[in-house]
C-alpha positions as CSV (number, residue, x, y, z in Angstrom):
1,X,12.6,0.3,0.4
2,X,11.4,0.8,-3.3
3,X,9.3,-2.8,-2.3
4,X,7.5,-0.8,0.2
5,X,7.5,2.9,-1.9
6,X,6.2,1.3,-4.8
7,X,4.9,4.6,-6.9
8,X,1.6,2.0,-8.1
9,X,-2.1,2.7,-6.4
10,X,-2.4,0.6,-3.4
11,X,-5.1,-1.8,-4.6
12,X,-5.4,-4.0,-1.4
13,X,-3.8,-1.6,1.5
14,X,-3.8,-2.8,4.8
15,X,-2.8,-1.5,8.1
16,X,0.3,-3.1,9.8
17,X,1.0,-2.7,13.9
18,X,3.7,0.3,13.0
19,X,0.4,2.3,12.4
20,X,1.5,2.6,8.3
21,X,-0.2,1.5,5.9
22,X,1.1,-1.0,2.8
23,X,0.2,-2.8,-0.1
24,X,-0.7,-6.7,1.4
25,X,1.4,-7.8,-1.4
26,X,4.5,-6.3,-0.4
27,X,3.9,-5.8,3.4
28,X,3.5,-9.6,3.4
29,X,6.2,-10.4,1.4
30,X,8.6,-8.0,4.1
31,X,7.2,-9.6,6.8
32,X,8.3,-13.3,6.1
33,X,12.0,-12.5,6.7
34,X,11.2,-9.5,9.5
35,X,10.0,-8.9,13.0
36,X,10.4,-4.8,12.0
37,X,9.0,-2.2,10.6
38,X,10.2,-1.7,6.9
39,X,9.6,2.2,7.9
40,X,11.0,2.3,11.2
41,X,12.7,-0.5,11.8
42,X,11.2,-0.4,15.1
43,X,10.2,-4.3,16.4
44,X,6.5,-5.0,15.7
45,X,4.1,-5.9,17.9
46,X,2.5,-8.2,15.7
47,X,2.4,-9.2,11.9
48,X,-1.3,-8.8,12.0
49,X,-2.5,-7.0,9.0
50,X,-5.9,-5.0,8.9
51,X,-7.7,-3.7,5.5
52,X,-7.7,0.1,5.5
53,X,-11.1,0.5,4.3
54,X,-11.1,3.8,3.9
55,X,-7.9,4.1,1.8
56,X,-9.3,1.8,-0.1
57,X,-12.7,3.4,-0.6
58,X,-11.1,6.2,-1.3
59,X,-8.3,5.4,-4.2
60,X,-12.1,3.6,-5.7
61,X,-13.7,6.5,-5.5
62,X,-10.7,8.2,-7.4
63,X,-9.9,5.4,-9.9
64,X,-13.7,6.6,-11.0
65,X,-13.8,10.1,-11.6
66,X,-10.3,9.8,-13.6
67,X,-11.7,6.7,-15.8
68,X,-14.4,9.5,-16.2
69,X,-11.8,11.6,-17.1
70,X,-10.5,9.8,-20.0
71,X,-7.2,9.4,-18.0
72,X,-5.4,5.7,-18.6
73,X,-4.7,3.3,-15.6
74,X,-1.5,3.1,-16.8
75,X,-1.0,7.1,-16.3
76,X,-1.7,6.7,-12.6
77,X,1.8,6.0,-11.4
78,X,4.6,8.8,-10.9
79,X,6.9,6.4,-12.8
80,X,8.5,2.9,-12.9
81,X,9.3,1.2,-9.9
């Protein structure tokens, strides 16, 4: 699902009740015409969404040292979507 397997840094990831994690953006958009798991396809418990802290701590944490790098924001994808 390229909406789900976006190759762009997560900047608001978020656990869903599969036990993946997703981009809110997208995860939400998926999950107001589903009940599944856009991995799985298993049912979900719920469409409760919870912030992966740490994910997102650590994609910070990385953003800096390549800004300290020199390296472009725009380089940090592995293509177009």
């Amino acid at each position: 699902l390229p909406l789900l397997t976006s190759s762009r840094l997560h900047n608001q990831p978020v656990f869903c009740s599969d036990g993946h994690t997703y981009e809110r953006t997208a995860i939400e958009s998926w999950l107001e015409n589903h009940m599944t798991s856009p991995t799985t396809n298993a049912d979900l418990e719920s469409k409760a969404l919870v912030p992966n802290h740490t994910l997102r701590n650590q994609l910070e944490r990385w953003k800096k040292v390549q800004k300290g790098r020199g390296i472009a924001e725009a380089t940090w994808t592995d293509g177009p979507d």
